[in-house]
N, C-alpha and C positions, 0 to 999 in steps of 0.2 A: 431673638428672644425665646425662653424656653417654653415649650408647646406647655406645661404643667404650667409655668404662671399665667400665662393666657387664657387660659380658662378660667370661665366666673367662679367662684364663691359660694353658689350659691344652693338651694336646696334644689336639687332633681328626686320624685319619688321614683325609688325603683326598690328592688326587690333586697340589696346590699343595705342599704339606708333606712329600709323597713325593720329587718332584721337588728339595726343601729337602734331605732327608735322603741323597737321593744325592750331593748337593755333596759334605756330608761325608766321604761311603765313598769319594769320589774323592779327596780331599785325603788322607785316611789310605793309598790307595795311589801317591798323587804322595811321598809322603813316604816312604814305603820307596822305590818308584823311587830317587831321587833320593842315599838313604841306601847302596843298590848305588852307584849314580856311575858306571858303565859308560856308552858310547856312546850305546848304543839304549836303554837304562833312559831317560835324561835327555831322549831325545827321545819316547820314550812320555809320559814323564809332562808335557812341551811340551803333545802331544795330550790329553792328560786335563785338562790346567789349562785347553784350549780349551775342552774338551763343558762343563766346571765352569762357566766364565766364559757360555760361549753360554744355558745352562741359568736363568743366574740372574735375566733378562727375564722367561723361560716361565714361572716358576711364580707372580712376578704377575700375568703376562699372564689365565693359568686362570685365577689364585683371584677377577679380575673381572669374566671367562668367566663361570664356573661357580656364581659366588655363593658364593664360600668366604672369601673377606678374613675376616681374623681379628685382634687382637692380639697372639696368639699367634704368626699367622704371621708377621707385620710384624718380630716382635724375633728370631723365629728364621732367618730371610729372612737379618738384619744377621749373627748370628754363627755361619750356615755361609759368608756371604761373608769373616770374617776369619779362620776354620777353615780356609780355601780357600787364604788368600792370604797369611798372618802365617807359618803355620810352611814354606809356599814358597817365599816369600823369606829367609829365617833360612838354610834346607840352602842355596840357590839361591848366598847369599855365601859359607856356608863351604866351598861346594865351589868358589870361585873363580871363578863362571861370568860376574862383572863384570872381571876384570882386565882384559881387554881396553881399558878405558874407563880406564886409571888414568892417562893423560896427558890426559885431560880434564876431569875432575872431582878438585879438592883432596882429597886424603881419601879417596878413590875407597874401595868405593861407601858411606861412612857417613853421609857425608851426607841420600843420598837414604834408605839403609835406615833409620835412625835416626826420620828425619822421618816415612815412611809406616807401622813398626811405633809411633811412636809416637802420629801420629792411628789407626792402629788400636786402641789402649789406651785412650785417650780413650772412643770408639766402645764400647768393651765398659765400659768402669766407667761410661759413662751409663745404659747397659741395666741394670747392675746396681742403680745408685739408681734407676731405673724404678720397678724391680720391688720396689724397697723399700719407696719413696715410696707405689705403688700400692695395699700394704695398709690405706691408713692416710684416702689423700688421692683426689679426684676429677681424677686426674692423664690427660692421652693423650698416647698414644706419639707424638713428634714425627719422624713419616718424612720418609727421604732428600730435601735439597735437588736439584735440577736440577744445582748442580755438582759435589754428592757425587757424583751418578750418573757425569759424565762423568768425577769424577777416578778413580772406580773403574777406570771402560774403560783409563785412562792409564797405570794401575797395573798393571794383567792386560797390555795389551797389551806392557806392559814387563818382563814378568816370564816372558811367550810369547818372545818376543824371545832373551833371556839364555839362557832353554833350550833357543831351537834353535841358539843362538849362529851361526848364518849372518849375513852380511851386513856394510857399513861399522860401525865402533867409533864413529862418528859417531853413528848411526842409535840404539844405544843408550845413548850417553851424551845426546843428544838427548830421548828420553824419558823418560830418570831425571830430568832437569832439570823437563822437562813436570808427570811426576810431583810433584817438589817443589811447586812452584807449583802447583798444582792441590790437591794436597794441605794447605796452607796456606789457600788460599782455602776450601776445605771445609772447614777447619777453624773459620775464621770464620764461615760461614754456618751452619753447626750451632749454633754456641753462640750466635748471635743466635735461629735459632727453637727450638732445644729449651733455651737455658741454664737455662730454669725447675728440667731435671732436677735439678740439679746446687745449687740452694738449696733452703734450710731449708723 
């Protein structure tokens, strides 16, 4: 059996996983920020969705430091980064902070939010049959592709963007584009190495 599914599940504090948990505490205060909708509120939480995004290297980085890699951490790793960035982007549209981009994009922005909440969705119902499957079967967590990572960066960085709202309407409708694309191909590489998740 493989060493990775023999180990529990379960929550270990260490220093990887702290770093995980404070994603979190930031996205639940990017989300009040953002739910004010004041000036400075929105560019606070700009800053915060940086330390979040900056933060979520570091606490692989440690856990291969420090000899912490976990299971555990792997799948918690994935759902403080869509804690971080699903309900960001949800307030981020309904406060309007894409209009700028609506003579560039059809539909402006559902295309692009549509498509990155919905590989978000994906992403979280695979963890969920994970950890179904995992009771049962000799299954391992299938981690982040190469392009996942980089459409992550696509996504954050496009989501920093929107919140400071400085700059050409180019520049972000440019990235929501990126985004798609990106987000699509990750979508594809996922379910070629993890789609095991996701059957019987």
């Amino acid at each position: 059996m493989n060493n990775q599914s023999e180990q529990a599940l379960s929550w270990t504090f260490n220093v990887p996983n702290g770093i995980t948990t404070l994603r979190i505490i930031l996205a639940a205060c990017i989300a009040w920020l953002l739910v004010a909708g004041g000036t400075g509120q929105i560019l606070l939480a700009a800053i915060l969705l940086t330390v979040g995004w900056a933060s979520d290297g570091l606490d692989g980085l440690l856990a291969r430091r420090l000899g912490q890699s976990s299971p555990f951490g792997e799948v918690f790793d994935l759902i403080a980064d869509r804690v971080l960035m699903t309900p960001t982007l949800i307030l981020a549209v309904s406060a309007g902070l894409f209009s700028g981009t609506a003579a560039l994009m059809p539909l402006n922005p559902y295309p692009y939010a549509v498509i990155v909440i919905a590989g978000d969705l994906t992403i979280l119902a695979g963890i969920i049959m994970f950890m179904r499957k995992r009771r049962t079967q000799n299954i391992v967590f299938p981690t982040p592709t190469r392009i996942a990572k980089l459409t992550y960066s696509f996504q954050m960085l496009t989501l920093v963007v929107a919140l400071v709202g400085k700059g050409p309407d180019i520049l972000l409708a440019s990235l929501m584009y990126l985004s798609i694309i990106f987000t699509l191909l990750s979508f594809y590489s996922y379910l070629r190495k993890g789609g095991y998740v996701f059957t019987p």
